[in-house]
PDB file with SEQRES, HELIX, SHEET and CRYST1 records, atoms N, CA, C and O in Angstrom:
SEQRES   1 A   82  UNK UNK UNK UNK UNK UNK UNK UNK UNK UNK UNK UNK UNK          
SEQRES   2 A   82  UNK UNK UNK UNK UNK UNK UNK UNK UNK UNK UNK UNK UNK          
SEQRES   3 A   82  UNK UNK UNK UNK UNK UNK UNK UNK UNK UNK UNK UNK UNK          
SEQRES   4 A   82  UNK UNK UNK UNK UNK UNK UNK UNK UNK UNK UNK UNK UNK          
SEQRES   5 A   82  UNK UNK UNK UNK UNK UNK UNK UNK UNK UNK UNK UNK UNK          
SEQRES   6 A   82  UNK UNK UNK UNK UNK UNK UNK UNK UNK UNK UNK UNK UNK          
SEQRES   7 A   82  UNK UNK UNK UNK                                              
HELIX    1 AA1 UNK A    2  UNK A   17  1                                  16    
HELIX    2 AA2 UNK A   22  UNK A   34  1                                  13    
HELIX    3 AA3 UNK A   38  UNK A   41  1                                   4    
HELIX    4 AA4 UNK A   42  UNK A   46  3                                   5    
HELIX    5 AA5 UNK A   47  UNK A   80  1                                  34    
CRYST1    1.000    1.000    1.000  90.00  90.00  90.00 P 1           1          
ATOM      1  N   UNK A   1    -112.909  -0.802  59.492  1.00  0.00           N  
ATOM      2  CA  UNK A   1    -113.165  -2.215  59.756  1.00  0.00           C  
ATOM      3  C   UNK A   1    -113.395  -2.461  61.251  1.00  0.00           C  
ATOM      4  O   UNK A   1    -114.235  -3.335  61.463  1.00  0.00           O  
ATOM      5  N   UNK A   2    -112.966  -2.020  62.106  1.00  0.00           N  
ATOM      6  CA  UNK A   2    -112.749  -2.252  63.442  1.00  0.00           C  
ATOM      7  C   UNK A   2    -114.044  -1.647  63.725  1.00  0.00           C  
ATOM      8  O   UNK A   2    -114.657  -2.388  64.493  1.00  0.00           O  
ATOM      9  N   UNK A   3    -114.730  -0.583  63.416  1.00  0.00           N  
ATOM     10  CA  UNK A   3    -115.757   0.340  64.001  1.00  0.00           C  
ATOM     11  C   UNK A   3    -116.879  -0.174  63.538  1.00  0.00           C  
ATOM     12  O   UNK A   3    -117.978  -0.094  64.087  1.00  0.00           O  
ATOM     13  N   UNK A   4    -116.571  -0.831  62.297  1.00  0.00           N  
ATOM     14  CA  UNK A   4    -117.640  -2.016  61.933  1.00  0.00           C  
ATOM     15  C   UNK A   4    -117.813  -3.147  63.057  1.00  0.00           C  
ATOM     16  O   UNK A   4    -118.819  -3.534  63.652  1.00  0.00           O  
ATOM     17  N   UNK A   5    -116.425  -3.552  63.134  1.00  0.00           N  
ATOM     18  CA  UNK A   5    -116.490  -5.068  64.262  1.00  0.00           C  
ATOM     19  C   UNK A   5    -117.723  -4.893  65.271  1.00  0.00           C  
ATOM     20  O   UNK A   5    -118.720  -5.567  65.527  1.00  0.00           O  
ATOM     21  N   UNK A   6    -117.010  -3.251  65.886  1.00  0.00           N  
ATOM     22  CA  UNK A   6    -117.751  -3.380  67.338  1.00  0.00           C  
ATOM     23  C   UNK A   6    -118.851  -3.048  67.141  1.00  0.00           C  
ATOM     24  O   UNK A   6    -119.696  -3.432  67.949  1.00  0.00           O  
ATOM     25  N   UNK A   7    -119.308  -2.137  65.897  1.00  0.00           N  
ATOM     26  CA  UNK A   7    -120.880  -1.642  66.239  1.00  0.00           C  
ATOM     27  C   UNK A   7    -121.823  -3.068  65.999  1.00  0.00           C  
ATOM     28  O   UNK A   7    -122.831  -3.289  66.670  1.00  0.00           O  
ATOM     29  N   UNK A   8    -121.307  -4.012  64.903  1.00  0.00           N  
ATOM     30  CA  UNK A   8    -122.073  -5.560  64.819  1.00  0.00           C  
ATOM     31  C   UNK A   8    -122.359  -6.450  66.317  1.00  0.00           C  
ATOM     32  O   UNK A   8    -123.295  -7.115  66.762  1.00  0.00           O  
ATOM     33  N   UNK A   9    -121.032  -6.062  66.781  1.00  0.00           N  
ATOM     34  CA  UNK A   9    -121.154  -6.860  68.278  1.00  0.00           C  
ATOM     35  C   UNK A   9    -121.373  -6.370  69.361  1.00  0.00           C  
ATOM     36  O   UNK A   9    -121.158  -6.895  70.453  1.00  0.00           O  
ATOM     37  N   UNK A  10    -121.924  -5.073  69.095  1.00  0.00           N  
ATOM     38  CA  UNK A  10    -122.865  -4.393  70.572  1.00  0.00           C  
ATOM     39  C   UNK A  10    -124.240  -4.033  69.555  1.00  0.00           C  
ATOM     40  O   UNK A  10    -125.244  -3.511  70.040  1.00  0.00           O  
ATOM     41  N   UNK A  11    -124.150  -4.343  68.266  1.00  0.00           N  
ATOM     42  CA  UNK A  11    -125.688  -4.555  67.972  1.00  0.00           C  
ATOM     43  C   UNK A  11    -126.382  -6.165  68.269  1.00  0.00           C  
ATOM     44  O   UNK A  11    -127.470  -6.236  68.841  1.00  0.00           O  
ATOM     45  N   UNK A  12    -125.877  -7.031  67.963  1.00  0.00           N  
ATOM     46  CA  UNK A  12    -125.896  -8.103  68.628  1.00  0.00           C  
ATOM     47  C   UNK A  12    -125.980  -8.613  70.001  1.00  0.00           C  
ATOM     48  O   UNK A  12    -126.670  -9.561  70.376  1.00  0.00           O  
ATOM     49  N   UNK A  13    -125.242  -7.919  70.671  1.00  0.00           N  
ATOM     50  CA  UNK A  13    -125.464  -7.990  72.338  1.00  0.00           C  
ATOM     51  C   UNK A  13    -126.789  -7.283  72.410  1.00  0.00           C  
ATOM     52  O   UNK A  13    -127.616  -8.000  72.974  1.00  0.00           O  
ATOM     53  N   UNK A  14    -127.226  -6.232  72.068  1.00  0.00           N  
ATOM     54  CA  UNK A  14    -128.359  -5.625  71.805  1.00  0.00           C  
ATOM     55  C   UNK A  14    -129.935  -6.616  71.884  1.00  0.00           C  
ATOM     56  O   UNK A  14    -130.954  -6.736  72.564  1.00  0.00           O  
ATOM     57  N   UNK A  15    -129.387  -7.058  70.903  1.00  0.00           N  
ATOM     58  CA  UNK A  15    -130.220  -7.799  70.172  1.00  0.00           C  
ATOM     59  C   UNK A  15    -131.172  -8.899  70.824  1.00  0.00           C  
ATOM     60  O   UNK A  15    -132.380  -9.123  70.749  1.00  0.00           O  
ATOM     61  N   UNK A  16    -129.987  -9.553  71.568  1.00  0.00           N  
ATOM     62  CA  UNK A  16    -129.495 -10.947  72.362  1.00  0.00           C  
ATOM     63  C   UNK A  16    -130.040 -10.542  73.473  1.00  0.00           C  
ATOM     64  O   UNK A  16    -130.711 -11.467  73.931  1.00  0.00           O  
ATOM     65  N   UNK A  17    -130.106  -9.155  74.459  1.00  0.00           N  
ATOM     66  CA  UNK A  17    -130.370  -8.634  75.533  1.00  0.00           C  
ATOM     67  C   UNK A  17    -132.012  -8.771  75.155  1.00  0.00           C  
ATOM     68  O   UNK A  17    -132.665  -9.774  75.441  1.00  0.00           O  
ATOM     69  N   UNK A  18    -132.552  -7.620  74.481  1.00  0.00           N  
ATOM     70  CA  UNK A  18    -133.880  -7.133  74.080  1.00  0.00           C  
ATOM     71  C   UNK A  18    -135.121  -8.405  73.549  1.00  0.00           C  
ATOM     72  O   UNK A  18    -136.291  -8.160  73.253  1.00  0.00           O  
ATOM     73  N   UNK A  19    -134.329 -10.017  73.543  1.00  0.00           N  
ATOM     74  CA  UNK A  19    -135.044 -11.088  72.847  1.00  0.00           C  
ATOM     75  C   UNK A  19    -135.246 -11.824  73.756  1.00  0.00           C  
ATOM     76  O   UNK A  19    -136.163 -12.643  73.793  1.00  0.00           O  
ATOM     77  N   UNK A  20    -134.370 -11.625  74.667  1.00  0.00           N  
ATOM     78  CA  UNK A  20    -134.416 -12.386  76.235  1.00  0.00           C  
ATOM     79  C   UNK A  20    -135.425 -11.977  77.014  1.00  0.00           C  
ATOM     80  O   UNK A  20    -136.233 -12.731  77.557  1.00  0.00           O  
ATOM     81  N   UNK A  21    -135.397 -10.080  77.136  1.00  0.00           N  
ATOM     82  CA  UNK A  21    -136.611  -9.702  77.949  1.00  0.00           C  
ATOM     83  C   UNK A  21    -137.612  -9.782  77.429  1.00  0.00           C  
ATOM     84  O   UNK A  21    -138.437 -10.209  78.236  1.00  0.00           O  
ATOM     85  N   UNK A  22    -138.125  -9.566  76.277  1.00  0.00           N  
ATOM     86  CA  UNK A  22    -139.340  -9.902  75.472  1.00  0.00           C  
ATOM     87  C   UNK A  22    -139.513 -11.161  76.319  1.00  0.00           C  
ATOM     88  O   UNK A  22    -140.128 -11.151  77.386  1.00  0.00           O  
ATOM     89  N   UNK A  23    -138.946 -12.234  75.796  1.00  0.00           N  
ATOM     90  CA  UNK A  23    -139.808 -13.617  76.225  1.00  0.00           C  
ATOM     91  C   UNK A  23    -139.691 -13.976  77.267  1.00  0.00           C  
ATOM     92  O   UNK A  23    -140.017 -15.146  77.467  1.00  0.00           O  
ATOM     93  N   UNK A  24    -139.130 -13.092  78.533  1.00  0.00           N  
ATOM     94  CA  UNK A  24    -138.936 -13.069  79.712  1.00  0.00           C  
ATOM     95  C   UNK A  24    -140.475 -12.594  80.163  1.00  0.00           C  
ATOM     96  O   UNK A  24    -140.990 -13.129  81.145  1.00  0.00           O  
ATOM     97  N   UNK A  25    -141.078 -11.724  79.520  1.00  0.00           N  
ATOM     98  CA  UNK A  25    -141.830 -10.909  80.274  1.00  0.00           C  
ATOM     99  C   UNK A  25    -143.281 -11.887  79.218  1.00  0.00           C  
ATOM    100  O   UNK A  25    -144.285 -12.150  79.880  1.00  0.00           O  
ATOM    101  N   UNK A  26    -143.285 -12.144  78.358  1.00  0.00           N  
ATOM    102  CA  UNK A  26    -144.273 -12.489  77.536  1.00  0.00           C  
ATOM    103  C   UNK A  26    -144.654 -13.947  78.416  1.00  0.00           C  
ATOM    104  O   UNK A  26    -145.838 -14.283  78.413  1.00  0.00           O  
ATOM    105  N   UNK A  27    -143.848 -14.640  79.019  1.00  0.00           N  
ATOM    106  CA  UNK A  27    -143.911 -16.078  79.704  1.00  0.00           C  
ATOM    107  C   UNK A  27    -144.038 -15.941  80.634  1.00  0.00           C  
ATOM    108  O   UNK A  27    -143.883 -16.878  81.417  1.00  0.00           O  
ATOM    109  N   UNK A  28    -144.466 -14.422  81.143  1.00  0.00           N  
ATOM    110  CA  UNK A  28    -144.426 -14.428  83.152  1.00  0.00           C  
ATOM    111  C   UNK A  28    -146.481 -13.845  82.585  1.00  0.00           C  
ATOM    112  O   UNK A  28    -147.452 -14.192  83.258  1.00  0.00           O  
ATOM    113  N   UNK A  29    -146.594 -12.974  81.287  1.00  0.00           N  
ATOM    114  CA  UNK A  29    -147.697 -12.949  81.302  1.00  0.00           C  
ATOM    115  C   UNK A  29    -148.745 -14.042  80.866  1.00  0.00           C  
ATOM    116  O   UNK A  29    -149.862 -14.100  81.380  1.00  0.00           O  
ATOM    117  N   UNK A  30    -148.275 -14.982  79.795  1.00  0.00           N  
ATOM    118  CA  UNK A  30    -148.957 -16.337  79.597  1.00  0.00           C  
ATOM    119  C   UNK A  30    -149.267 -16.712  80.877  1.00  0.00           C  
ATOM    120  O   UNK A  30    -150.481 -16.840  81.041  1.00  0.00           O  
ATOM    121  N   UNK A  31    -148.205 -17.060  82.397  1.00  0.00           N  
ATOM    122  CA  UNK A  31    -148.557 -17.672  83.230  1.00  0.00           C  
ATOM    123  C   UNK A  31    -149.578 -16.743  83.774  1.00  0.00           C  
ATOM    124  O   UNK A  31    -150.635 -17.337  83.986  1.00  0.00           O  
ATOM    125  N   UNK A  32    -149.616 -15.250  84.125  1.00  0.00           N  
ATOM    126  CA  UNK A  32    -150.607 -15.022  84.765  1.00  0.00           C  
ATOM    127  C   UNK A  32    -151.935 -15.367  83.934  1.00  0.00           C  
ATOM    128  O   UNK A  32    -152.838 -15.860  84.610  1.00  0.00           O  
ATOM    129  N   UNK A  33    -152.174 -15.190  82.634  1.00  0.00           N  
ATOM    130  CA  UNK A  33    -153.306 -15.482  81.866  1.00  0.00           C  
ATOM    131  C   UNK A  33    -154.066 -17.362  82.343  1.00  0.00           C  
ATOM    132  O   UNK A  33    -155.190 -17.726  82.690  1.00  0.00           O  
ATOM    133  N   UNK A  34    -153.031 -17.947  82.161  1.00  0.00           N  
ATOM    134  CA  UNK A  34    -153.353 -19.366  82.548  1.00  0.00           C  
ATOM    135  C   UNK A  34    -153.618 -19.843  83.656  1.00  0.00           C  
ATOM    136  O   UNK A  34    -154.386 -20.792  83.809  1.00  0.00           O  
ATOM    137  N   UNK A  35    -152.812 -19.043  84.894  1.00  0.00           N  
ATOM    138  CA  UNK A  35    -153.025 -19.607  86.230  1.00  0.00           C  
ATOM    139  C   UNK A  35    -153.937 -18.724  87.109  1.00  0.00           C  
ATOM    140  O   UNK A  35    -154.060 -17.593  86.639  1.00  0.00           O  
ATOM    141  N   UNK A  36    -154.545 -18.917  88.151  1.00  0.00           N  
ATOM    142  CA  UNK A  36    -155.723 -18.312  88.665  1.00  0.00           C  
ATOM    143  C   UNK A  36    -155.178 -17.592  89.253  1.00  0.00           C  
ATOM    144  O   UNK A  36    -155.502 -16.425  89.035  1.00  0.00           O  
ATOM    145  N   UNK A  37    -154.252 -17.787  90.134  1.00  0.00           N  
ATOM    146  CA  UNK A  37    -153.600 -16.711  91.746  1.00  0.00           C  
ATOM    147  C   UNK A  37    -152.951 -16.041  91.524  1.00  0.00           C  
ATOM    148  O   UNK A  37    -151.756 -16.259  91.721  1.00  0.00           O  
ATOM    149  N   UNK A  38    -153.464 -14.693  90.916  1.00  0.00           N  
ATOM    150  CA  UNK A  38    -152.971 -13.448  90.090  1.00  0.00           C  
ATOM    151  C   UNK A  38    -151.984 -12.713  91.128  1.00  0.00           C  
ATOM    152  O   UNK A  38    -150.792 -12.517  90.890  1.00  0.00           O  
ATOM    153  N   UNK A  39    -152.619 -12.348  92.271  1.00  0.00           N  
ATOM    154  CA  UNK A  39    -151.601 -11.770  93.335  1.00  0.00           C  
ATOM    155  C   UNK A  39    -150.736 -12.228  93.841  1.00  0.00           C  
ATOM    156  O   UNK A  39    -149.902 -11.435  94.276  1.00  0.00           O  
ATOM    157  N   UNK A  40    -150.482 -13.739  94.049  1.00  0.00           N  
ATOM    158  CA  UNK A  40    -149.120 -13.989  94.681  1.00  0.00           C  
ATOM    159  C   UNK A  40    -148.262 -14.576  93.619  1.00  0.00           C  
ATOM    160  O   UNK A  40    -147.153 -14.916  94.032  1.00  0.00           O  
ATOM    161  N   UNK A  41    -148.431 -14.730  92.682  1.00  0.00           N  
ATOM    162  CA  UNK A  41    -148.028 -14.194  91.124  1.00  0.00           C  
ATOM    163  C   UNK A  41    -146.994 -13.092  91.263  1.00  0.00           C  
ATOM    164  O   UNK A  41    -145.773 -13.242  91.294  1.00  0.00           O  
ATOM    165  N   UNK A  42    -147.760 -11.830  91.352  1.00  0.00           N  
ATOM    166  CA  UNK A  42    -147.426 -10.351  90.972  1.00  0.00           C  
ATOM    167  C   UNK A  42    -145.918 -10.598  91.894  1.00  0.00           C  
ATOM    168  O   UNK A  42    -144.756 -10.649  91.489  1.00  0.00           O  
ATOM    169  N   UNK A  43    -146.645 -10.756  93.673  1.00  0.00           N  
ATOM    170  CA  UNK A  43    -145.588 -10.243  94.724  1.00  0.00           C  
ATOM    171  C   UNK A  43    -144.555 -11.482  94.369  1.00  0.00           C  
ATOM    172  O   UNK A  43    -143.684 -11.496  95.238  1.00  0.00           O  
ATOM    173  N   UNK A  44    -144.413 -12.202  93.697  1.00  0.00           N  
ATOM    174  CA  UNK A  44    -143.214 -13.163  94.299  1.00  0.00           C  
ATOM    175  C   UNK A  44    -142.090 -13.328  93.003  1.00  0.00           C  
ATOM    176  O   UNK A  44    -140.872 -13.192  92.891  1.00  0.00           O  
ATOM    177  N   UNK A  45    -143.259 -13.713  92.068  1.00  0.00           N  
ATOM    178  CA  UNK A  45    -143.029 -13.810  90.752  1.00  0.00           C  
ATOM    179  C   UNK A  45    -142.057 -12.686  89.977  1.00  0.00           C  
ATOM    180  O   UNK A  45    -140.915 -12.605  89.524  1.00  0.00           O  
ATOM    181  N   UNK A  46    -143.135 -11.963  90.109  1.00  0.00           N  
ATOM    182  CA  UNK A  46    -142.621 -10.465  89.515  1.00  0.00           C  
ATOM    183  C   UNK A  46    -141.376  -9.766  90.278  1.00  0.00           C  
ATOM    184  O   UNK A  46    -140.454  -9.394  89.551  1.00  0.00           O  
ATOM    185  N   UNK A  47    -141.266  -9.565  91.580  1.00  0.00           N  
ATOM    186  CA  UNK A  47    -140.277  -9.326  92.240  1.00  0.00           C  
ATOM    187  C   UNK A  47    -138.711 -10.289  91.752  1.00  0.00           C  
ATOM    188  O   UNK A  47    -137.617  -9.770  91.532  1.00  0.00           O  
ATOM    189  N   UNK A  48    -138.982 -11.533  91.694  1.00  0.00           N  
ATOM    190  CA  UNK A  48    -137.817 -12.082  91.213  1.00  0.00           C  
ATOM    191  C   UNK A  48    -137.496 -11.728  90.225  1.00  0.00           C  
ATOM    192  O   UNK A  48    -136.305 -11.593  89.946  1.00  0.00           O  
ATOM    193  N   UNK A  49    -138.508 -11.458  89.363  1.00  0.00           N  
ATOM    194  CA  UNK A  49    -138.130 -10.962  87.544  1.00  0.00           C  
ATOM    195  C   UNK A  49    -136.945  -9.774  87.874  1.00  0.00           C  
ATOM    196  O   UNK A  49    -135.785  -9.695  87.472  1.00  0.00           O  
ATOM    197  N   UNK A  50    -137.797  -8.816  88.849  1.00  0.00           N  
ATOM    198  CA  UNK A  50    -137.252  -7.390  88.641  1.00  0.00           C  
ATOM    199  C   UNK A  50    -136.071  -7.456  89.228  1.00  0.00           C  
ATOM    200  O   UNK A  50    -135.290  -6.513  89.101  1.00  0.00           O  
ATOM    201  N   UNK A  51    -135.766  -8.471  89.900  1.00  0.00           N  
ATOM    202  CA  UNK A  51    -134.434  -8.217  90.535  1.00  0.00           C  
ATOM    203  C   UNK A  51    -133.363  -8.985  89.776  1.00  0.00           C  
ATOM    204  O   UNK A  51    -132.168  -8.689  89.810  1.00  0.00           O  
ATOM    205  N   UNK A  52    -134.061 -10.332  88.861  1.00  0.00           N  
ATOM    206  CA  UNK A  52    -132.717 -10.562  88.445  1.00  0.00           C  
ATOM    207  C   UNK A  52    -132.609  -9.520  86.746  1.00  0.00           C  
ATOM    208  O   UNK A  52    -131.793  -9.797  85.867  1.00  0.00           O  
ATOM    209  N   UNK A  53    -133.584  -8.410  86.653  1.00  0.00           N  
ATOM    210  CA  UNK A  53    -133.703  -7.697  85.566  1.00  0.00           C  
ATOM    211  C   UNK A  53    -132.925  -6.769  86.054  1.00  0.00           C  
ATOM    212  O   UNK A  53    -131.923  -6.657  85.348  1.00  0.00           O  
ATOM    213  N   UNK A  54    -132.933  -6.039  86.962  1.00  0.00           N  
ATOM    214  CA  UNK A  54    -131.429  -5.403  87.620  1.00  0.00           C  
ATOM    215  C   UNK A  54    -130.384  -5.782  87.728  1.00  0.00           C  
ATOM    216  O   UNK A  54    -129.399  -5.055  87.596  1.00  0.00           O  
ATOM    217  N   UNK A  55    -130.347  -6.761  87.940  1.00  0.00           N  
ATOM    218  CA  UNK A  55    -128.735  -7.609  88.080  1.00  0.00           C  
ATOM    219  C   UNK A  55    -128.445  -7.804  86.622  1.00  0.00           C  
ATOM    220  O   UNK A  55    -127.411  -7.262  86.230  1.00  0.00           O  
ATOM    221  N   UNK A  56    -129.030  -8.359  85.889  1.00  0.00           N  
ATOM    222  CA  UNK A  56    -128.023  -8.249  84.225  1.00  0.00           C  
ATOM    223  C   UNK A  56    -128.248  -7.204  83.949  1.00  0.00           C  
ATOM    224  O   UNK A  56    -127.881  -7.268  82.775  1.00  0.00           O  
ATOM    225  N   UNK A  57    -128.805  -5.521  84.163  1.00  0.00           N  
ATOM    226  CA  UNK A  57    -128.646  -4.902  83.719  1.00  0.00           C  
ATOM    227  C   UNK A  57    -127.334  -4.395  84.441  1.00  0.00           C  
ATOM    228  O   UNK A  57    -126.442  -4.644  83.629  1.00  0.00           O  
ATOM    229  N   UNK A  58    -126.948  -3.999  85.197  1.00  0.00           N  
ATOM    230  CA  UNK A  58    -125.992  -3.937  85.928  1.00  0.00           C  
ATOM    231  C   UNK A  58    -124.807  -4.742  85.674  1.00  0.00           C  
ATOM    232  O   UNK A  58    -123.751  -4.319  86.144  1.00  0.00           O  
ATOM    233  N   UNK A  59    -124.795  -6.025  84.894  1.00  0.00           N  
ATOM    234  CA  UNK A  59    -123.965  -6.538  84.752  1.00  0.00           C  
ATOM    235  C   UNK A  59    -123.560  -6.218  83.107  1.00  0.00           C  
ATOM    236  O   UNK A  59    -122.450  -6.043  82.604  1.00  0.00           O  
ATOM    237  N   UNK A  60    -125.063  -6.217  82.422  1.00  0.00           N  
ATOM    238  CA  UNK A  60    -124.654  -5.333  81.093  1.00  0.00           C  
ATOM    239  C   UNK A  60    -124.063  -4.296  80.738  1.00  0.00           C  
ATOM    240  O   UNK A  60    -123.603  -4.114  79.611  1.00  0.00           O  
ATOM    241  N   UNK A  61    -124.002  -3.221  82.013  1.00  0.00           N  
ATOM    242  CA  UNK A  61    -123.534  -1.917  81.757  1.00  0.00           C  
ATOM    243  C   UNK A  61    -122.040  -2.039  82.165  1.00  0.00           C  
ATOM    244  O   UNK A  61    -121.254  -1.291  81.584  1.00  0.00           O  
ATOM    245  N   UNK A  62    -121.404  -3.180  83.404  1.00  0.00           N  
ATOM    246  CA  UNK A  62    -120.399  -2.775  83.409  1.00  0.00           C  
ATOM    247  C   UNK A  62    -119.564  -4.072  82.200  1.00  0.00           C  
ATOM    248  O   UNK A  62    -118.420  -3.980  81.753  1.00  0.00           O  
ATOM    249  N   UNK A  63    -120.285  -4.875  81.998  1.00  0.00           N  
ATOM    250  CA  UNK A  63    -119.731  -5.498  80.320  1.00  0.00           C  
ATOM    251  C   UNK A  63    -119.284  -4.290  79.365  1.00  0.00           C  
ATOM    252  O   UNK A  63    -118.120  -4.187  78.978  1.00  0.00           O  
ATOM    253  N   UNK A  64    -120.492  -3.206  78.944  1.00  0.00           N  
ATOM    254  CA  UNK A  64    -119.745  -2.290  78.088  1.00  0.00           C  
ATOM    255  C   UNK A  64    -118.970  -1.677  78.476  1.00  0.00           C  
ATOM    256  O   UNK A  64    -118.254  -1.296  77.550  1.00  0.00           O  
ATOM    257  N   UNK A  65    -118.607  -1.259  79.560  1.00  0.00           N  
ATOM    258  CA  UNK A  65    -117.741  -0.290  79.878  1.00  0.00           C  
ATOM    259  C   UNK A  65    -116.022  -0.862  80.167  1.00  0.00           C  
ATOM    260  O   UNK A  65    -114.996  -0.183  80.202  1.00  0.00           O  
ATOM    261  N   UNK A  66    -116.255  -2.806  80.401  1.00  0.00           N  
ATOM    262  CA  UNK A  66    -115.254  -3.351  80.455  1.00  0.00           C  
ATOM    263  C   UNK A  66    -114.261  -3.099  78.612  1.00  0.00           C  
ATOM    264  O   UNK A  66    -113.161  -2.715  78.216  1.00  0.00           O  
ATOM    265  N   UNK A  67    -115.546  -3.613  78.047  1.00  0.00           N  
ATOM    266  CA  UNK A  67    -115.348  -3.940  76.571  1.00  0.00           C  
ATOM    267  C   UNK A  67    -114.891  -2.478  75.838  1.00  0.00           C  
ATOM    268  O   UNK A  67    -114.014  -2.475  74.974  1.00  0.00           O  
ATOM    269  N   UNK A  68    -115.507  -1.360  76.229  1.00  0.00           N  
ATOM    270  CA  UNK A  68    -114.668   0.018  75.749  1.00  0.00           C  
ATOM    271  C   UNK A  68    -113.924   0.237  75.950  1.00  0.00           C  
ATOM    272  O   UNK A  68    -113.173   0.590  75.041  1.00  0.00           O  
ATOM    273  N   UNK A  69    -113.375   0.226  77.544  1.00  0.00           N  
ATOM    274  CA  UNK A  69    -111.932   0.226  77.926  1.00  0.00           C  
ATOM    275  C   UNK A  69    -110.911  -0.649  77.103  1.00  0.00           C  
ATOM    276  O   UNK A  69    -109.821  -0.297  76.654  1.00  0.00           O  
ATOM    277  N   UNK A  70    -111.430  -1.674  77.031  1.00  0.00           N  
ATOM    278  CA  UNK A  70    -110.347  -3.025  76.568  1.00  0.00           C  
ATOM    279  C   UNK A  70    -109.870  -2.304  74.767  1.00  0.00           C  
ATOM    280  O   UNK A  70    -108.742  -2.224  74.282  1.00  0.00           O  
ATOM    281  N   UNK A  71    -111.134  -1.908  74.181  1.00  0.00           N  
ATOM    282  CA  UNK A  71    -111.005  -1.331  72.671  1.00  0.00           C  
ATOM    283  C   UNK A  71    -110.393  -0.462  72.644  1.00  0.00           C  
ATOM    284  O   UNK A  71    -109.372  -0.598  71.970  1.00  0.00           O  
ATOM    285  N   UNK A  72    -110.561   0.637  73.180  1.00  0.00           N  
ATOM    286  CA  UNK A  72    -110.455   1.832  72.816  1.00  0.00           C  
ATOM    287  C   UNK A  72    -108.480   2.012  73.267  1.00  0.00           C  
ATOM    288  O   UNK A  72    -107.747   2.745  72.602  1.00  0.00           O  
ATOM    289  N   UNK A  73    -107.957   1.148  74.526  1.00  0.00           N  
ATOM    290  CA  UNK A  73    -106.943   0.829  74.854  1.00  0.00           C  
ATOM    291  C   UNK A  73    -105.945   0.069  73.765  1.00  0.00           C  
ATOM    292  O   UNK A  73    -104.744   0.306  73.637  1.00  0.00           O  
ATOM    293  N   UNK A  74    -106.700  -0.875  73.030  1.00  0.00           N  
ATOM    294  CA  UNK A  74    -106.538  -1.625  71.775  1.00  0.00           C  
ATOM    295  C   UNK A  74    -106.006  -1.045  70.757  1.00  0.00           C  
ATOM    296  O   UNK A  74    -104.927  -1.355  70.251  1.00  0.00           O  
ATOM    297  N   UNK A  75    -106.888   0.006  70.334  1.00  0.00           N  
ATOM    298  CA  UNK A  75    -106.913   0.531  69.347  1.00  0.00           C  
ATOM    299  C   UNK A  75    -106.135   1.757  69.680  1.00  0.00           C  
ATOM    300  O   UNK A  75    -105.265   1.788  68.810  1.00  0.00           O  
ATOM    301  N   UNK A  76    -105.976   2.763  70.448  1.00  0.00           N  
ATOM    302  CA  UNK A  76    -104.686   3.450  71.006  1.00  0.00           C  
ATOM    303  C   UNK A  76    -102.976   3.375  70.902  1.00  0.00           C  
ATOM    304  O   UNK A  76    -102.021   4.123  70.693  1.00  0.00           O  
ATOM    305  N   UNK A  77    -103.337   1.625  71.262  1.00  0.00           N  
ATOM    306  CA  UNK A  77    -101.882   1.066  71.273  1.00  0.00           C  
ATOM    307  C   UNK A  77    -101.698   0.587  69.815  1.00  0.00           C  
ATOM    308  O   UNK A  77    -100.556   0.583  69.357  1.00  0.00           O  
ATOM    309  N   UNK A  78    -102.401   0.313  69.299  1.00  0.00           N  
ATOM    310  CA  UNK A  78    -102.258  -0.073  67.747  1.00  0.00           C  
ATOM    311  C   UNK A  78    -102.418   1.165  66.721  1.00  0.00           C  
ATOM    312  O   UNK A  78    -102.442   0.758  65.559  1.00  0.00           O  
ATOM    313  N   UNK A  79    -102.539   2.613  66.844  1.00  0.00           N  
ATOM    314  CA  UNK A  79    -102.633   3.550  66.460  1.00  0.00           C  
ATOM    315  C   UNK A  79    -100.827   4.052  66.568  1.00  0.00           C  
ATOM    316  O   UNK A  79    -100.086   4.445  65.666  1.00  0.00           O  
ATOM    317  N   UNK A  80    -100.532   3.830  68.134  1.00  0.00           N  
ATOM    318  CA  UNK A  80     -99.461   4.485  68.350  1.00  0.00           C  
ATOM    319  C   UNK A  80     -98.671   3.703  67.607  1.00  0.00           C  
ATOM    320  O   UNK A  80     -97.737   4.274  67.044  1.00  0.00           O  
ATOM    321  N   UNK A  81     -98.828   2.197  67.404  1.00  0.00           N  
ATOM    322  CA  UNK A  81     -97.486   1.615  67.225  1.00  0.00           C  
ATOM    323  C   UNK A  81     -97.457   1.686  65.717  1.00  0.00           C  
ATOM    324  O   UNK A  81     -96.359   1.394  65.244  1.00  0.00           O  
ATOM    325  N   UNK A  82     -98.577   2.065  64.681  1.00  0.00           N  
ATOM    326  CA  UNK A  82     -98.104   1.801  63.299  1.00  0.00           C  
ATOM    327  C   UNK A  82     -97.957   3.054  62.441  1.00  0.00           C  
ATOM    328  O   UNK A  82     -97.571   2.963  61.276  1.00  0.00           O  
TER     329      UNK A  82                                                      
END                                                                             
């Protein structure tokens, strides 16, 4: 039951992550399609993407690694105690 819990809710975080960048990146290309000034677009635009696309990834990775610790500690102590 438990190994169920978590694989639903890091398939979900998954999920939730991968639906964000899709329409993250699909709405930076509509704008270049629609708007004329393709290059200062790329440098300004795109640069912000990529950096705040580093920063939640970075913040995603140490989310899982918070959330394994917290489980796996969980489930240790609830192993030992029953």
């Amino acid at each position: 039951m438990s190994k169920l819990f978590t694989r639903k809710m890091f398939g979900l975080f998954f999920y939730y992550l991968h639906t964000l960048l899709i329409n993250l990146f699909v709405r930076d290309i509509l704008f270049i399609f629609t708007h004329g000034n393709v290059f200062i677009f790329l440098l300004i635009f795109m640069f912000f993407r990529i950096k705040v696309f580093l920063i939640s990834f970075l913040f995603g990775i140490l989310l899982i690694k918070f959330l394994l610790l917290t489980y796996s500690r969980f489930f240790i102590y609830n192993h030992k105690n029953s």
